[in-house]
N, C-alpha and C positions, 0 to 999 in steps of 0.2 A: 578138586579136579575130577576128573572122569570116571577115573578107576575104585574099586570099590577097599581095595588096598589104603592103608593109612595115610598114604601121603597124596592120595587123588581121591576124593571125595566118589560114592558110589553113581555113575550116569555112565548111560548109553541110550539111543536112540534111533530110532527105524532112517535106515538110512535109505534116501527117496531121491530120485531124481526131479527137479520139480525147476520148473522155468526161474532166471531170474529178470526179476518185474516184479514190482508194487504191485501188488493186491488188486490196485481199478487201474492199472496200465500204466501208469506215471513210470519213464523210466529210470531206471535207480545210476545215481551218479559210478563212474567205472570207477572210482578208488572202492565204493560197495560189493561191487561187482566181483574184483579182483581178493575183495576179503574175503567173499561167501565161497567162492571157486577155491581158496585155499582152504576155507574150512573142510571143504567136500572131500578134494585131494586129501586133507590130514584124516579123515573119517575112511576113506575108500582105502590109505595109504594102513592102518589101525587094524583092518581086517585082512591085509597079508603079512604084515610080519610083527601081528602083536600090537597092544596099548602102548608098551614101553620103549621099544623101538621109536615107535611113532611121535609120543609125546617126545623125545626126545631128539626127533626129525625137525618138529614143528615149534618147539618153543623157543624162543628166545634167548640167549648166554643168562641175558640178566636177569629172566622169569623170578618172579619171587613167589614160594611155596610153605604154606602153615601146614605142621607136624606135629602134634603133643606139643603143644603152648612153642613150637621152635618155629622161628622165621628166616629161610633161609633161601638157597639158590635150591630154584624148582629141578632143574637138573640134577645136581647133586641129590637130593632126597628122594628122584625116581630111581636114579643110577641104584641105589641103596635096596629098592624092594626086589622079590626075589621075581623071575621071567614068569609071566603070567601063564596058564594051561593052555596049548596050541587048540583047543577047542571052543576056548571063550572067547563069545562073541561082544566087543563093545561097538556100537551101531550109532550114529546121532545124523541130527540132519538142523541144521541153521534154518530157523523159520522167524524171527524178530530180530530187529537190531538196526544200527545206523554206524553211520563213520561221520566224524569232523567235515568240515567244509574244506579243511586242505589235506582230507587222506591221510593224514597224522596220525590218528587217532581212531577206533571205532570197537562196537562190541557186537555180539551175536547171543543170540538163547536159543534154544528149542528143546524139544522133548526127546527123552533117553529110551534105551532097553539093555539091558544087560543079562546076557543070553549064554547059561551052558548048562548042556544034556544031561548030565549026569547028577544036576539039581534041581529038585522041585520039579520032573518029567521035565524036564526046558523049559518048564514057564516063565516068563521074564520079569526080570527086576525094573522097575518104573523109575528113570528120576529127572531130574531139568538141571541142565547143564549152561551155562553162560561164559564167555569168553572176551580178555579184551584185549587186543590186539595194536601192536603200533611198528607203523611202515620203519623196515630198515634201511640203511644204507643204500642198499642196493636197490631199493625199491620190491622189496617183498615183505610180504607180512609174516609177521611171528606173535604168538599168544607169548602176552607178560603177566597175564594171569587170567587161573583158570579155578571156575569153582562153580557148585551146583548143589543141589539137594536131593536124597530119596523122598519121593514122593510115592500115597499111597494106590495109586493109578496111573495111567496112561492121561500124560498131557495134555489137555487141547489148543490145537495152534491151526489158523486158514490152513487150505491145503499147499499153500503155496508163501513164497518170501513173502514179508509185509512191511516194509520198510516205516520204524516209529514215529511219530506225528511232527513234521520240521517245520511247518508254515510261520512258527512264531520264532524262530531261531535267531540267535544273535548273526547280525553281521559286523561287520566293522572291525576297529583294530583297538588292542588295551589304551587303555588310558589312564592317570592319577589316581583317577574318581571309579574305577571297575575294581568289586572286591573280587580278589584274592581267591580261588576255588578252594582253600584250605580254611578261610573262614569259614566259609558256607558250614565246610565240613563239622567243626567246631561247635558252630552255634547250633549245628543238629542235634552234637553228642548231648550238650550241654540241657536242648530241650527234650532230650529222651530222659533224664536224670532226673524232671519233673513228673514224666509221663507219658508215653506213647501217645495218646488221644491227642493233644496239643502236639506233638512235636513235628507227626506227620501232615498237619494239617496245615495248607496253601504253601507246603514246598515241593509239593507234585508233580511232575513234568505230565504233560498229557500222555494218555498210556502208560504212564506208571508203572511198576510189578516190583513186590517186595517177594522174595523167596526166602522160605522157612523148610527146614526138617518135616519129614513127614506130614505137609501140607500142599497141599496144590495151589500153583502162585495166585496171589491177590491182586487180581488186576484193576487200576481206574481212583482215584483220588476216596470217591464213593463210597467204593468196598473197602478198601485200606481203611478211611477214617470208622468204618462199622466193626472191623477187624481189629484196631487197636483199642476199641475202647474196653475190650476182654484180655488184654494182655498186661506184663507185668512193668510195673517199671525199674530203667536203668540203674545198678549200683556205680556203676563208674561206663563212659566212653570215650576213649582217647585217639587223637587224630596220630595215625601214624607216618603217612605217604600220602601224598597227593600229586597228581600230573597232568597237566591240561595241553592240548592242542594250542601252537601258535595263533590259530585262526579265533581261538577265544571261547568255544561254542562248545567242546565236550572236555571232559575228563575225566579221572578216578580217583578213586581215593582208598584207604584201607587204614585200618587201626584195629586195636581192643576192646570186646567190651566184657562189663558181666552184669547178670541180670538178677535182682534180688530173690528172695526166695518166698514161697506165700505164709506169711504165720499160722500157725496150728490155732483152732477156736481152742479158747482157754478150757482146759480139762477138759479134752478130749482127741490132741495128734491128730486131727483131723483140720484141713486147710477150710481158714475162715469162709465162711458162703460168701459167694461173689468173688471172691479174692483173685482167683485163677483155680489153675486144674494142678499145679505141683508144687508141693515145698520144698524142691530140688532146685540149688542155685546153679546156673547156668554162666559158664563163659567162655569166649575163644574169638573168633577173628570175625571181621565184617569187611565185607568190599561193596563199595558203591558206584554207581556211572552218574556223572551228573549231564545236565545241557543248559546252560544259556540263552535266556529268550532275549528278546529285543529292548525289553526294559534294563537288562545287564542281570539280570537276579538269576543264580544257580535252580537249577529246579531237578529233583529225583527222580534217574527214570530207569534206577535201578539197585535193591537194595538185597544183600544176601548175609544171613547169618553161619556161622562155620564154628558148632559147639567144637570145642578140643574137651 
């Protein structure tokens, strides 16, 4: 999550007034529209009465929230942190992202700042935040989950909304022969287990972005596949949740994972060369966005790690 507290991952972001419209003018479907406008109102709403107030305005009953290896309701686990300092500032601003073909479903990213005086002279804390969002009842949006990364700089994102690359998107309606967005999910963990380098490679949705700790997001099939081949591989990844849009074309997903650890060169504690950079094993939560091209095949077009 947002917050720099345990149960909301640390993100905030220059909060900007910025047109919404695609990037080269295409205009953006009103279920998008109506997302990015609540994102803002939850952003604008954040810096008069508080992160927890607000997170608590804006999410969802059923929000699901990871805590120290705990999986629980996102509300309940904000309810629980103590009221944030009336001088700290959380800031964001929705700059990537798209929604379902039937407004069901959709997600937002952009870049953070987390902002208070009396730390660091107010220099700001940097991190990218992502949100995914599903129309209620009443027709209003509400975040079902929310999660992000410190990163060790300021984001770069257009100056303005950019709506993710839909030209190849599924239309149509499920049928017998349409896998399952849980498989997808599955057959990912399963190819992480062998190895990053393979696993990310041709499930890429166009525009892509994997978000890591302390890294600034890897955007584009390209970089990702140059990106994982220095990374470590999977000890175990399990499918926990999955939920797609009626329309067929997005959804998410979340589970466990953990990540092996690097061996020490024999007689020496020191991590084998090439191996990676830590022989610190690594585990906690993952959430992913998928989309649906025309061929039916799931493709990633958004993958975030959440050490606990």
């Amino acid at each position: 999550m947002r917050s720099s507290l345990p149960v909301a991952a640390a993100l905030c972001g220059l909060f900007l007034i910025c047109p919404i419209e695609a990037q080269r003018g295409e205009p953006l479907p009103p279920s998008l529209v109506k997302m990015i406008d609540t994102e803002r109102a939850f952003a604008a709403r954040a810096l008069v009465v508080g992160w927890k107030q607000a997170f608590l305005d804006y999410f969802s009953d059923d929000a699901i929230g990871f805590d120290d290896d705990q999986v629980g309701l996102a509300k309940d686990q904000i309810s629980k942190n103590p009221d944030p300092p009336k001088n700290l500032q959380l800031i964001w601003e929705p700059r990537y992202g798209d929604v379902a073909s039937n407004g069901e479903l959709g997600y937002l990213t952009g870049p953070v700042r987390n902002i208070l005086p009396s730390r660091n002279n107010g220099q700001p804390r940097h991190s990218n935040y992502a949100s995914v969002w599903k129309r209620q009842a009443d027709g209003t949006y509400r975040v079902v989950m929310d999660f992000g990364v410190p990163t060790p700089g300021p984001v770069s994102y257009a100056p303005d909304f950019t709506r993710a690359p839909h030209a190849n998107r599924f239309i149509g309606d499920y049928d017998e022969h349409t896998p399952p967005l849980g498989a997808a999910d599955s057959v990912l963990n399963s190819a992480l287990r062998s190895g990053p380098t393979r696993a990310y490679r041709g499930r890429m949705a166009d525009g892509g972005r994997l978000l890591r700790p302390g890294q600034l997001p890897v955007v584009g099939e390209q970089s990702i596949n140059t990106w994982a081949a220095g990374q470590r591989t999977y000890a175990a990844a399990d499918t926990r949740f999955t939920e797609s849009a009626r329309s067929g074309d997005l959804g998410y997903s979340w589970g466990m994972y953990a990540i092996r650890p690097v061996p020490a060169a024999r007689g020496t504690g020191a991590p084998a060369a090439g191996r990676g950079r830590s022989t610190t094993p690594e585990h906690g939560f993952y959430v992913r966005v998928w989309v649906r091209e025309r061929n039916g095949q799931w493709k990633l077009a958004l993958d975030v790690l959440q050490p606990q």
